[in-house]
mmCIF file of the N, C-alpha and C atoms, coordinates in Angstrom:
data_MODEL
# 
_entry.id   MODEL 
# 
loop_
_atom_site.group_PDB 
_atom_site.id 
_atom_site.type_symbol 
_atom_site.label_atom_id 
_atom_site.label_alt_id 
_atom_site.label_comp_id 
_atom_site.label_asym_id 
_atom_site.label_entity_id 
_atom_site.label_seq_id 
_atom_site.pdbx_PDB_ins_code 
_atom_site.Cartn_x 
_atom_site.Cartn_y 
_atom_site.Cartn_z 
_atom_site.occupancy 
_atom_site.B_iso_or_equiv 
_atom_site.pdbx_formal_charge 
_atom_site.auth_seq_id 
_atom_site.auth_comp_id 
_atom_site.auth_asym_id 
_atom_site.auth_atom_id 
_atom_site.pdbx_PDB_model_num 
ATOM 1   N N  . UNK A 1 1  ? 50.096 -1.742  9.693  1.00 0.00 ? 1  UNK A N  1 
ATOM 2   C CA . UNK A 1 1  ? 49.419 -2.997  9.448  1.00 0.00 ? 1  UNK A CA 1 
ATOM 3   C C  . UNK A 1 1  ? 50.449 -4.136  9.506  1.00 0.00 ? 1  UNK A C  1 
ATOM 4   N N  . UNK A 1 2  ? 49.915 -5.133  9.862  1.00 0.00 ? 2  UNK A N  1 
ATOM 5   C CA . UNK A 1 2  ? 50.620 -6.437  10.102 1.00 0.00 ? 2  UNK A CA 1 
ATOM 6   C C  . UNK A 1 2  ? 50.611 -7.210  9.377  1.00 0.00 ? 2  UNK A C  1 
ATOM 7   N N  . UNK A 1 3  ? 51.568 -7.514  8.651  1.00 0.00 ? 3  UNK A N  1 
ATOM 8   C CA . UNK A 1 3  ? 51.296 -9.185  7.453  1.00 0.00 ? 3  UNK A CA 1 
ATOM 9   C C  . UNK A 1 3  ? 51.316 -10.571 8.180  1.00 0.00 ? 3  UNK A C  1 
ATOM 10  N N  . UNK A 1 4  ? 50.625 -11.521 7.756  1.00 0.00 ? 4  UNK A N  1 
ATOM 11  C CA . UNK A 1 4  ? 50.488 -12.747 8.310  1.00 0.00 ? 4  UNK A CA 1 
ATOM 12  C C  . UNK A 1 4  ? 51.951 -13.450 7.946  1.00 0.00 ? 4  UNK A C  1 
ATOM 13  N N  . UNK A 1 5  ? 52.845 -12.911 6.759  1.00 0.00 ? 5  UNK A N  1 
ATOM 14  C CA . UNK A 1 5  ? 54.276 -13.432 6.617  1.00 0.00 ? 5  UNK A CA 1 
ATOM 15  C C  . UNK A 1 5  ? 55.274 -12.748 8.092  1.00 0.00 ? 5  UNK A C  1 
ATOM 16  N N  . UNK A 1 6  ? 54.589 -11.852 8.597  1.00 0.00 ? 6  UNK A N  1 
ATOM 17  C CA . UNK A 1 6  ? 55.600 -11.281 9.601  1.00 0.00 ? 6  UNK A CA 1 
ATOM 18  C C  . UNK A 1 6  ? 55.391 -11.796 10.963 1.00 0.00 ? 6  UNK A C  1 
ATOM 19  N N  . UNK A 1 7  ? 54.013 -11.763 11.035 1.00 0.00 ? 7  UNK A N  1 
ATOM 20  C CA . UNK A 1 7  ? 53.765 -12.746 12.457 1.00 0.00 ? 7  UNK A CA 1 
ATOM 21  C C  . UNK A 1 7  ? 54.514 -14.000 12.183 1.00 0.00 ? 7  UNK A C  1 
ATOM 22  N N  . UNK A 1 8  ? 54.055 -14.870 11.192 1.00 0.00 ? 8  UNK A N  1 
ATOM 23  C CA . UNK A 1 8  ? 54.560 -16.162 11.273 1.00 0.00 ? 8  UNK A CA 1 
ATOM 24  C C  . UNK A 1 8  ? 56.306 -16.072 11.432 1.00 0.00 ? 8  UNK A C  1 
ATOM 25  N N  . UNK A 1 9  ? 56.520 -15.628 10.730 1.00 0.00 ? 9  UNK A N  1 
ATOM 26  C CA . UNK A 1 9  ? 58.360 -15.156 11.048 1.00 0.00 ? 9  UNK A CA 1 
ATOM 27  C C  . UNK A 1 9  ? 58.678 -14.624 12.350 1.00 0.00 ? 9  UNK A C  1 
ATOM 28  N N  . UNK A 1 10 ? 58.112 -13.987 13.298 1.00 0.00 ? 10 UNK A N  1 
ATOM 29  C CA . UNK A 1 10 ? 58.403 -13.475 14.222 1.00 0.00 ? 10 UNK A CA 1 
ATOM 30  C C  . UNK A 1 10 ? 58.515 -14.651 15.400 1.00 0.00 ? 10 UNK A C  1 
ATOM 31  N N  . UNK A 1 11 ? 56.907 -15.424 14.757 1.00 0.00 ? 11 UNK A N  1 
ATOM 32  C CA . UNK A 1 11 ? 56.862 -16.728 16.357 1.00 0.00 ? 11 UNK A CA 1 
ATOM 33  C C  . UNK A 1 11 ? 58.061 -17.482 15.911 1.00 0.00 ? 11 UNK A C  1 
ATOM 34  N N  . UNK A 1 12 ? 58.530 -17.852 14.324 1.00 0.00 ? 12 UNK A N  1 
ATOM 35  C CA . UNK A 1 12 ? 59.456 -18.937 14.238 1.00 0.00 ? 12 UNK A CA 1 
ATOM 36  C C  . UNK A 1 12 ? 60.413 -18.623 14.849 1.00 0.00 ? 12 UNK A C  1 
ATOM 37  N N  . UNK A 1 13 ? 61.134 -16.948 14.617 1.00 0.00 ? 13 UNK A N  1 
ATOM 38  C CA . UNK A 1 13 ? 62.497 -16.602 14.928 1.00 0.00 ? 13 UNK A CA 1 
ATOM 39  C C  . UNK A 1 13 ? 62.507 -15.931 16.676 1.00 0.00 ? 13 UNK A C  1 
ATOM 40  N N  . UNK A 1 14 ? 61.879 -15.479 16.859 1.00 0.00 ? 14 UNK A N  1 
ATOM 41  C CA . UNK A 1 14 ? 61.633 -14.756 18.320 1.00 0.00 ? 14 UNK A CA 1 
ATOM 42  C C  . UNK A 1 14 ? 61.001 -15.621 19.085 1.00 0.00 ? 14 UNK A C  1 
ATOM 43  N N  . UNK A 1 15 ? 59.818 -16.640 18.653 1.00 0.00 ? 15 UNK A N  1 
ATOM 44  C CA . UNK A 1 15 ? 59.115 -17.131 19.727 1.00 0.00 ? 15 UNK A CA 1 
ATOM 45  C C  . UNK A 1 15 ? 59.764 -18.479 20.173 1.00 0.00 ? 15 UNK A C  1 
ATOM 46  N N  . UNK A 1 16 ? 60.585 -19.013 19.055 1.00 0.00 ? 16 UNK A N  1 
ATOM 47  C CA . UNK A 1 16 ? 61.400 -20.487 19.077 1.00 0.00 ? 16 UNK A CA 1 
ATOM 48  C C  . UNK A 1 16 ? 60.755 -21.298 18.356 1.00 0.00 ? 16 UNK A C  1 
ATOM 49  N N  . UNK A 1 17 ? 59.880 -21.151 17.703 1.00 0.00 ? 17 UNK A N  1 
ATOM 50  C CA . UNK A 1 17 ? 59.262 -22.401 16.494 1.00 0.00 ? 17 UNK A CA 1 
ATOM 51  C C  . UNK A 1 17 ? 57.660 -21.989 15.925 1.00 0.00 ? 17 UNK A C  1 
ATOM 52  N N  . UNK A 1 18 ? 57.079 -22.893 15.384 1.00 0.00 ? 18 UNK A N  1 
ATOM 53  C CA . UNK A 1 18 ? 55.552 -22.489 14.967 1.00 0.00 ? 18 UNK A CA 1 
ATOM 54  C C  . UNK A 1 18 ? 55.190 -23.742 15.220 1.00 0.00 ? 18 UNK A C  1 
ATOM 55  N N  . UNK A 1 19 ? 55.630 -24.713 16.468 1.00 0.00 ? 19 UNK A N  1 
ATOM 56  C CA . UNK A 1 19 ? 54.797 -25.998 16.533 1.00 0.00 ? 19 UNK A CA 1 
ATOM 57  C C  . UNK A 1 19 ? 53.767 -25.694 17.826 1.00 0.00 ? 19 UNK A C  1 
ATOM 58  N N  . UNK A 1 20 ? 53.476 -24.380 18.260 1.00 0.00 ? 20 UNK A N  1 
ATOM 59  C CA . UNK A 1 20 ? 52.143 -24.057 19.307 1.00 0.00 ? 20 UNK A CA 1 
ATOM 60  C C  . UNK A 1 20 ? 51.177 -23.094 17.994 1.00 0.00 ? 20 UNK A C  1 
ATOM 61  N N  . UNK A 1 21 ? 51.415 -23.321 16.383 1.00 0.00 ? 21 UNK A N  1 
ATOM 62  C CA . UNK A 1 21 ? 50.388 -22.214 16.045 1.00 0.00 ? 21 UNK A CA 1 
ATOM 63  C C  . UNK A 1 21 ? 49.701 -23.252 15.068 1.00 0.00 ? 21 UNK A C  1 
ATOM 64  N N  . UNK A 1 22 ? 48.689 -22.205 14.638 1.00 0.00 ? 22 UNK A N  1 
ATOM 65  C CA . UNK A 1 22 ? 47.365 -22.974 14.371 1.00 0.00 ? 22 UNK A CA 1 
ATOM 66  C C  . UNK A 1 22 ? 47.034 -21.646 12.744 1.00 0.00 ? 22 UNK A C  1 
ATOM 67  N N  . UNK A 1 23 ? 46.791 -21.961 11.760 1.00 0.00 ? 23 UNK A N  1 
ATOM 68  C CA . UNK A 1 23 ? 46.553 -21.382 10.763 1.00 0.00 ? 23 UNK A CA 1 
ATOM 69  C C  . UNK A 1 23 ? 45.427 -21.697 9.852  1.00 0.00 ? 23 UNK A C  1 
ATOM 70  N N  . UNK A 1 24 ? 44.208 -21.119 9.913  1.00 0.00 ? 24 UNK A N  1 
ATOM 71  C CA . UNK A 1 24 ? 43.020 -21.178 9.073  1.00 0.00 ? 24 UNK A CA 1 
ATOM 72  C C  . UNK A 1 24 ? 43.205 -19.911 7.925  1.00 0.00 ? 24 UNK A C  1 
ATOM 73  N N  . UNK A 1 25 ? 42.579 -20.725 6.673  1.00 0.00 ? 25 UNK A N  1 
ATOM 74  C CA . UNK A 1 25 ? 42.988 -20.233 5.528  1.00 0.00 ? 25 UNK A CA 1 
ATOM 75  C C  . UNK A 1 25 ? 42.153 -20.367 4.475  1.00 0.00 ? 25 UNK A C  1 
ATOM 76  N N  . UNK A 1 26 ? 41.763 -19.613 3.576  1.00 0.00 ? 26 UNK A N  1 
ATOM 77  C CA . UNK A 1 26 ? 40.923 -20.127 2.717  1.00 0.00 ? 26 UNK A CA 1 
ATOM 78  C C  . UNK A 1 26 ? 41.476 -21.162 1.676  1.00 0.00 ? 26 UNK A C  1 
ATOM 79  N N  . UNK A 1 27 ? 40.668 -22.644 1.749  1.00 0.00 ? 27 UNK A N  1 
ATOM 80  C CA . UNK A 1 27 ? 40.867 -23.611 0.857  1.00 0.00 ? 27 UNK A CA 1 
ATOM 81  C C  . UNK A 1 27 ? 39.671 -24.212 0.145  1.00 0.00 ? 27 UNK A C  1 
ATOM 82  N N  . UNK A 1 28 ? 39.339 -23.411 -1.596 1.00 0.00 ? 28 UNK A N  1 
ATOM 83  C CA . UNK A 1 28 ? 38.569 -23.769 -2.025 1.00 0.00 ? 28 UNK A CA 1 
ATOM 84  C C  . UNK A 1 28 ? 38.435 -24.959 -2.309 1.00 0.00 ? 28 UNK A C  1 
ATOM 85  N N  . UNK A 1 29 ? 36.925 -25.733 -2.177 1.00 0.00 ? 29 UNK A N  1 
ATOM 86  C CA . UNK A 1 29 ? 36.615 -27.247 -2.011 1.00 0.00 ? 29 UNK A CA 1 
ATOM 87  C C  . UNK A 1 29 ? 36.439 -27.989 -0.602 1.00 0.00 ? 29 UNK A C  1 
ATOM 88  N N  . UNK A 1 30 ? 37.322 -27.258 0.353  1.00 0.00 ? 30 UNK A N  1 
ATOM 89  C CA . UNK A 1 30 ? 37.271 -27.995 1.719  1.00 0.00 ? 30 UNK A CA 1 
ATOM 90  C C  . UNK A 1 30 ? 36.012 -27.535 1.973  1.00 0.00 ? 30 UNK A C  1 
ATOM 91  N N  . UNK A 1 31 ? 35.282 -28.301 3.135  1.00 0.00 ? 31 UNK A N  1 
ATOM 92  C CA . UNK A 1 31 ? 34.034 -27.497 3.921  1.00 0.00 ? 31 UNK A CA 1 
ATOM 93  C C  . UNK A 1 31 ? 34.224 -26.405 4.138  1.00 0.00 ? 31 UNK A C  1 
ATOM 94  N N  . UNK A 1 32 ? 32.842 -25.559 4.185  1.00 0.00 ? 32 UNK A N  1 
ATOM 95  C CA . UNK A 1 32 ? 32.989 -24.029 4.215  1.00 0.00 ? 32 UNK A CA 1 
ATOM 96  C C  . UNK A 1 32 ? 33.949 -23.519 3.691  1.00 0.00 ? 32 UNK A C  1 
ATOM 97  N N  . UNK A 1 33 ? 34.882 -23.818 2.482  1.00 0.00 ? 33 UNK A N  1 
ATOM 98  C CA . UNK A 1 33 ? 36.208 -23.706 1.548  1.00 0.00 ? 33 UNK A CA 1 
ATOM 99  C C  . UNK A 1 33 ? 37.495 -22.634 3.102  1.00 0.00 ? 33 UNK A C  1 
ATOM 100 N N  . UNK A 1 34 ? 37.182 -23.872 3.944  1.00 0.00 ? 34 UNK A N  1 
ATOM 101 C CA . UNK A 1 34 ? 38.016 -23.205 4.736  1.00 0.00 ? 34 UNK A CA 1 
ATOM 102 C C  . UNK A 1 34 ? 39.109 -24.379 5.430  1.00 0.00 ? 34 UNK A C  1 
ATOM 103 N N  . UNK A 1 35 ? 40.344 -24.031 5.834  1.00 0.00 ? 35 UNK A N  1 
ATOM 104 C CA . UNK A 1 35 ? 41.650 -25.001 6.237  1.00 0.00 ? 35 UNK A CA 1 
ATOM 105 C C  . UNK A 1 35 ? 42.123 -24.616 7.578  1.00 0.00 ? 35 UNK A C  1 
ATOM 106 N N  . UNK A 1 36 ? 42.235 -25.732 8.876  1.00 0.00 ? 36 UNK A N  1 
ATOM 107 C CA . UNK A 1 36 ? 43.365 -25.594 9.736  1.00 0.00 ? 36 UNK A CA 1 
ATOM 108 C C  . UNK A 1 36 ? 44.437 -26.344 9.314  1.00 0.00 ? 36 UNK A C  1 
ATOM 109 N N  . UNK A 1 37 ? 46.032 -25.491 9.496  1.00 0.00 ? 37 UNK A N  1 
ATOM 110 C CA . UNK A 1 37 ? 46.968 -26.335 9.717  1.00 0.00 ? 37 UNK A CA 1 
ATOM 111 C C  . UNK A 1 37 ? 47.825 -26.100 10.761 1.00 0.00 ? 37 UNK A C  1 
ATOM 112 N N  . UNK A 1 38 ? 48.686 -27.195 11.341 1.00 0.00 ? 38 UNK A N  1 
ATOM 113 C CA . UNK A 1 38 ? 49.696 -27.015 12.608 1.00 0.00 ? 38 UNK A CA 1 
ATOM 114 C C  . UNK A 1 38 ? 50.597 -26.340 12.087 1.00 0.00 ? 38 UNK A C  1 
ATOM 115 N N  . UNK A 1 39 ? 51.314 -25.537 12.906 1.00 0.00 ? 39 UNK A N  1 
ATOM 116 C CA . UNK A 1 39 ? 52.406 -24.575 12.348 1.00 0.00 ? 39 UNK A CA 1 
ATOM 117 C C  . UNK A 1 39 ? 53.729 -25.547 12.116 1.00 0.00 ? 39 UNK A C  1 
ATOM 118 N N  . UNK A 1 40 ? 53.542 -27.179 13.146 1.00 0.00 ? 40 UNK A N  1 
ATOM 119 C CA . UNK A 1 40 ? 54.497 -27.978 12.841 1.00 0.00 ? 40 UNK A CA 1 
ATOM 120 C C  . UNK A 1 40 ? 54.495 -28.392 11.653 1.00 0.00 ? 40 UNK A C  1 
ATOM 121 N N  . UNK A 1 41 ? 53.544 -28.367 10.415 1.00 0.00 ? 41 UNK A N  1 
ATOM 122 C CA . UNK A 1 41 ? 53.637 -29.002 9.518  1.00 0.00 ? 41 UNK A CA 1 
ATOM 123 C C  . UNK A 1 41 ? 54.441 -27.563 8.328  1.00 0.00 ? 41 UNK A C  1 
ATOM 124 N N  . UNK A 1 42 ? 54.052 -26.608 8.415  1.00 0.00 ? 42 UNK A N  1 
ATOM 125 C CA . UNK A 1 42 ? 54.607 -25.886 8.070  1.00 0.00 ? 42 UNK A CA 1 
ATOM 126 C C  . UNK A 1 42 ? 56.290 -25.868 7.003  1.00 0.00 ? 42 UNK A C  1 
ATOM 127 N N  . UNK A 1 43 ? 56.405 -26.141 6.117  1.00 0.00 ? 43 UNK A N  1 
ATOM 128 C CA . UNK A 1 43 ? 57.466 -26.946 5.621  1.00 0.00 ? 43 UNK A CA 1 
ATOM 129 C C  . UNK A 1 43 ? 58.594 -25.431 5.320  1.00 0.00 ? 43 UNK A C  1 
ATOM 130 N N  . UNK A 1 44 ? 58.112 -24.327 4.386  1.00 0.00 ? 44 UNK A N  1 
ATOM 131 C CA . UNK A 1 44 ? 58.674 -23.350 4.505  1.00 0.00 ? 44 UNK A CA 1 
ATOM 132 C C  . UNK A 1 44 ? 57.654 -21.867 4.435  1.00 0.00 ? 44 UNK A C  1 
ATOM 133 N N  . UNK A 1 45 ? 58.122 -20.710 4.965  1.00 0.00 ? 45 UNK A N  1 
ATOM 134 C CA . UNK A 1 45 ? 57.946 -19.308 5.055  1.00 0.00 ? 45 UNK A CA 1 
ATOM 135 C C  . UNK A 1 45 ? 58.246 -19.120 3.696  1.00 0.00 ? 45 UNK A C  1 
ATOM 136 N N  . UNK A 1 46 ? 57.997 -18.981 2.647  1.00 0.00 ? 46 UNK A N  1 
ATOM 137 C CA . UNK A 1 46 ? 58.510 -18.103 1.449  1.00 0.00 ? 46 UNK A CA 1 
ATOM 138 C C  . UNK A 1 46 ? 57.843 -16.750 1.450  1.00 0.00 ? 46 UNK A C  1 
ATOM 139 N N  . UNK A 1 47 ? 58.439 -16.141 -0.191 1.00 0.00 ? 47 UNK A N  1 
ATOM 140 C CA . UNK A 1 47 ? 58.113 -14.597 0.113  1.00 0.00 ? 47 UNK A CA 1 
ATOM 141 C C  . UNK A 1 47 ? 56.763 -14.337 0.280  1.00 0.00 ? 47 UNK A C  1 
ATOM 142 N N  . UNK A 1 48 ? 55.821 -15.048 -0.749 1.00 0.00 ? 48 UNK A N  1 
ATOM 143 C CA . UNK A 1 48 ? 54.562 -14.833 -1.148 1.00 0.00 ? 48 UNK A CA 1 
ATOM 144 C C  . UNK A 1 48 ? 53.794 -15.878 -0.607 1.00 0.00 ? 48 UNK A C  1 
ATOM 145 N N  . UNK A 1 49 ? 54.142 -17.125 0.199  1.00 0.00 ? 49 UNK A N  1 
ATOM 146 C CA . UNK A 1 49 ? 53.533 -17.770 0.325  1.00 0.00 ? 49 UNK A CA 1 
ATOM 147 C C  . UNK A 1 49 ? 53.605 -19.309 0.976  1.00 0.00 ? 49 UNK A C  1 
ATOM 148 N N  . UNK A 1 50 ? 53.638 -19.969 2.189  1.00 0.00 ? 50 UNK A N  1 
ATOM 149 C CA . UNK A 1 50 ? 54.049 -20.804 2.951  1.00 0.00 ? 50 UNK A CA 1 
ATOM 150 C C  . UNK A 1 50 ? 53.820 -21.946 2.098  1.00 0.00 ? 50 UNK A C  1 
ATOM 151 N N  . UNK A 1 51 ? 54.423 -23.279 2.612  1.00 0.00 ? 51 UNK A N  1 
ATOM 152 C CA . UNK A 1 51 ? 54.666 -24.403 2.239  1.00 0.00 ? 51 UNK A CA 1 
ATOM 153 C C  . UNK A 1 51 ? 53.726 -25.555 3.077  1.00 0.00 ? 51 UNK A C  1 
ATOM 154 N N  . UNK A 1 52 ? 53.033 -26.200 2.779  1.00 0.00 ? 52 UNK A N  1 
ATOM 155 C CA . UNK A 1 52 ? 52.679 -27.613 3.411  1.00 0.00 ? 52 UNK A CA 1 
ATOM 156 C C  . UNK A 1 52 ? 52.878 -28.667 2.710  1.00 0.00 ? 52 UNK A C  1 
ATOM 157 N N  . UNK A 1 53 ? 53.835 -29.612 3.229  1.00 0.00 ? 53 UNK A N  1 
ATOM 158 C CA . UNK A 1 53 ? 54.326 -31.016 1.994  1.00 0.00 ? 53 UNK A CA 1 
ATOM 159 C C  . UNK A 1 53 ? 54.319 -29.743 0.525  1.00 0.00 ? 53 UNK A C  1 
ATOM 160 N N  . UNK A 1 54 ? 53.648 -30.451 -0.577 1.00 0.00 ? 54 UNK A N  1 
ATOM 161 C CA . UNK A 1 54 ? 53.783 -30.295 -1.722 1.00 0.00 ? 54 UNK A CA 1 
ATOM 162 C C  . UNK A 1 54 ? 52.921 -29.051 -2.119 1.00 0.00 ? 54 UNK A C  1 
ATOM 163 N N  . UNK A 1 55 ? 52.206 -28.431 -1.016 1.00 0.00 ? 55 UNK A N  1 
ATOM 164 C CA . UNK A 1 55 ? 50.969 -26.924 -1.436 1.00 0.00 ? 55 UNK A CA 1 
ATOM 165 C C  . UNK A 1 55 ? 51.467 -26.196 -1.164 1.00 0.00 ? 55 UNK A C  1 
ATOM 166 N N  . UNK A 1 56 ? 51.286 -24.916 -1.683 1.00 0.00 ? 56 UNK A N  1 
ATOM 167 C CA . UNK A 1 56 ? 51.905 -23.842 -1.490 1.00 0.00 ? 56 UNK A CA 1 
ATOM 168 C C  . UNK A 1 56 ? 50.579 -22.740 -1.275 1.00 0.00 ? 56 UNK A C  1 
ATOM 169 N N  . UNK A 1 57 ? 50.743 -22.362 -0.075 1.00 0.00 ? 57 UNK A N  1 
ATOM 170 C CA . UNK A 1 57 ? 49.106 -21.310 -0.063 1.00 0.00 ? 57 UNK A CA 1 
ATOM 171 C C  . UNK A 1 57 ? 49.696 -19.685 0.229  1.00 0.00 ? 57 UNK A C  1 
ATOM 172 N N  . UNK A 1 58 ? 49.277 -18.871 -0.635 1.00 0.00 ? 58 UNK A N  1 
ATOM 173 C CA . UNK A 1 58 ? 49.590 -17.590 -0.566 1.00 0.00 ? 58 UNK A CA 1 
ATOM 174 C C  . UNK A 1 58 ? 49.203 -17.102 0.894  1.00 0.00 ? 58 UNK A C  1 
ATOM 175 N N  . UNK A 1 59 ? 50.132 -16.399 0.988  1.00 0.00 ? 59 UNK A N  1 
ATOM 176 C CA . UNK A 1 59 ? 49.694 -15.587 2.642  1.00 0.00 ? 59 UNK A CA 1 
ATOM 177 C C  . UNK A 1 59 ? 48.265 -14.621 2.479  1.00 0.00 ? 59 UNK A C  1 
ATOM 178 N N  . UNK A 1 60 ? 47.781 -14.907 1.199  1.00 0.00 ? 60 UNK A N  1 
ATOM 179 C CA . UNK A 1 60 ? 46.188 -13.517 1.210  1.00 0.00 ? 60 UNK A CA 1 
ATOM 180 C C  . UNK A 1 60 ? 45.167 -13.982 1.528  1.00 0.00 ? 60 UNK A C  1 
ATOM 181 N N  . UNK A 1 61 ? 45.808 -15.583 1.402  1.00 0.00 ? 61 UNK A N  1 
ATOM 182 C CA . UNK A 1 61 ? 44.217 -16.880 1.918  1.00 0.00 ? 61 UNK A CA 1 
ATOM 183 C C  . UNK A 1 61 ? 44.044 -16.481 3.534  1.00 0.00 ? 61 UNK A C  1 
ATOM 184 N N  . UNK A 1 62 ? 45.328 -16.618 4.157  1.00 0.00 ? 62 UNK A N  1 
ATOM 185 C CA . UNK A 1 62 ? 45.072 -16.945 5.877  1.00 0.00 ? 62 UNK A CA 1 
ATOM 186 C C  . UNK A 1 62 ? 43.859 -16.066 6.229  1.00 0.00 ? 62 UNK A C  1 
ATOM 187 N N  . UNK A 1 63 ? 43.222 -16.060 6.753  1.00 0.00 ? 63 UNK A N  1 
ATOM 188 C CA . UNK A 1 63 ? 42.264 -15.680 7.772  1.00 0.00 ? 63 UNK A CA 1 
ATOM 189 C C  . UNK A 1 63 ? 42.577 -15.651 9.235  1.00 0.00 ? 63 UNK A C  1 
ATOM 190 N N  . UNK A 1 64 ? 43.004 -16.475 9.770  1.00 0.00 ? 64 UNK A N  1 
ATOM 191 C CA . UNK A 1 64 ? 43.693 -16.284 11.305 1.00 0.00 ? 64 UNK A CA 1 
ATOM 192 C C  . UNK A 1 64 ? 44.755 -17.448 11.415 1.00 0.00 ? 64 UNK A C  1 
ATOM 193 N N  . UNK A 1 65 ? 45.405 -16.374 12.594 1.00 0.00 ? 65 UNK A N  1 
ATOM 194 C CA . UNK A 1 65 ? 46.649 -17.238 13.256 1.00 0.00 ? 65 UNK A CA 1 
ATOM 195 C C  . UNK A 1 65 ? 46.778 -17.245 14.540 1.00 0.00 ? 65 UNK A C  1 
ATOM 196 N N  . UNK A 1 66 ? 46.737 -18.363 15.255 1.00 0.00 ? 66 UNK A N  1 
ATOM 197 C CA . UNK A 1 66 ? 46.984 -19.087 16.984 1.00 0.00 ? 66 UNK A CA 1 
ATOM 198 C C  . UNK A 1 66 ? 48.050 -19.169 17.477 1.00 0.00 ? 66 UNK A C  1 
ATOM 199 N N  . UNK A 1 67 ? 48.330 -18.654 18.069 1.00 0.00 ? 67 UNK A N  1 
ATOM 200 C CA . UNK A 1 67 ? 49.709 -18.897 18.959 1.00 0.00 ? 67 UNK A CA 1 
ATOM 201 C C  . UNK A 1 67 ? 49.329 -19.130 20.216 1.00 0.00 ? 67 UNK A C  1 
ATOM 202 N N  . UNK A 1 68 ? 49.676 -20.837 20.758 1.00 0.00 ? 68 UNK A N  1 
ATOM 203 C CA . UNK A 1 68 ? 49.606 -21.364 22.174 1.00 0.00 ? 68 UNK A CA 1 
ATOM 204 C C  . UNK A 1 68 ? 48.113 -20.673 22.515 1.00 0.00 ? 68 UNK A C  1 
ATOM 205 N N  . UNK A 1 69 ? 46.928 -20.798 21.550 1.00 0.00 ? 69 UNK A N  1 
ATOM 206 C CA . UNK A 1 69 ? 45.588 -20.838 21.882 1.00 0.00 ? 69 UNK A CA 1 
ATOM 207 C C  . UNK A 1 69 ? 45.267 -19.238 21.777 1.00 0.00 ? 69 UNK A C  1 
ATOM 208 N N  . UNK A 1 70 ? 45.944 -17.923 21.456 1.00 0.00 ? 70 UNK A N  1 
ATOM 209 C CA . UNK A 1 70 ? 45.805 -16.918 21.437 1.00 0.00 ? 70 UNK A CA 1 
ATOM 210 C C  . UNK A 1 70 ? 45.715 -16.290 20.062 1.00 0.00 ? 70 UNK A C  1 
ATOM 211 N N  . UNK A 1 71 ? 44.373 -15.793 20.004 1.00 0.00 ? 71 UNK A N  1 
ATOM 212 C CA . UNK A 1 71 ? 44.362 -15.297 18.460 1.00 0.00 ? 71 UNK A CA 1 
ATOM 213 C C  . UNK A 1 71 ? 45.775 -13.751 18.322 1.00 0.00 ? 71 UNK A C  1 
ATOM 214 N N  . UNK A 1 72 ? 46.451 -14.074 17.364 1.00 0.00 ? 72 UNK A N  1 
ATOM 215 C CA . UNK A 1 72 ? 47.434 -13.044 17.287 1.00 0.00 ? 72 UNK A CA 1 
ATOM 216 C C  . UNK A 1 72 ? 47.699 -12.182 15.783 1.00 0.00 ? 72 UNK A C  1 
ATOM 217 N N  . UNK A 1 73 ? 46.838 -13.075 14.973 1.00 0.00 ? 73 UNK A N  1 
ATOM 218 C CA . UNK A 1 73 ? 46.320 -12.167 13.450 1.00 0.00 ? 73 UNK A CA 1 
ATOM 219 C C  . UNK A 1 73 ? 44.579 -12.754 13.523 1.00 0.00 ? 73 UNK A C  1 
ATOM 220 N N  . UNK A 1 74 ? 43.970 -11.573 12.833 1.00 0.00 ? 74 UNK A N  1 
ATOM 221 C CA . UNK A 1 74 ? 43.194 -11.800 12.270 1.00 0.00 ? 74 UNK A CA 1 
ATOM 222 C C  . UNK A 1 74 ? 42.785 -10.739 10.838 1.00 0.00 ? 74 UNK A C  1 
ATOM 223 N N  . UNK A 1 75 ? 42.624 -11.604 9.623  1.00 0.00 ? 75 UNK A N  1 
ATOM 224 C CA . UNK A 1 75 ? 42.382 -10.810 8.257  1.00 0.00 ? 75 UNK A CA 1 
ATOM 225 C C  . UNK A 1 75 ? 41.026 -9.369  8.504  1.00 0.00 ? 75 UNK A C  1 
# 
């Protein structure tokens, strides 16, 4: 099985960045309590859980991940 912390680490370090990925996630309150974000905004990879500005969303929310328009996780 594949973790969504290992894909995302793989496009940053192997693919050359995460500014072609695309990350939907569960965010309670948003419509359909669901979130896209650009992988450019992406602030850090931590162990348990990525960074945007000042949020921190556990990797158990993601639901899918895009790379250059190609689904490459899905929960």
């Amino acid at each position: 099985m594949t973790y969504p912390r290992e894909v995302l680490n793989r496009i940053k370090w192997v693919k050359g960045g995460l500014s072609d990925v695309i990350v939907t996630y569960v965010h309670r309150g948003a419509p359909d309590d669901m979130a896209m974000i650009k992988g450019e905004d992406i602030v850090e990879l931590g162990r348990s859980f990525f960074r945007v500005g000042e949020s921190h969303v556990p990797y158990h929310r993601i639901i899918k991940i895009e790379n250059d328009g190609e689904e490459v996780y899905r929960a």
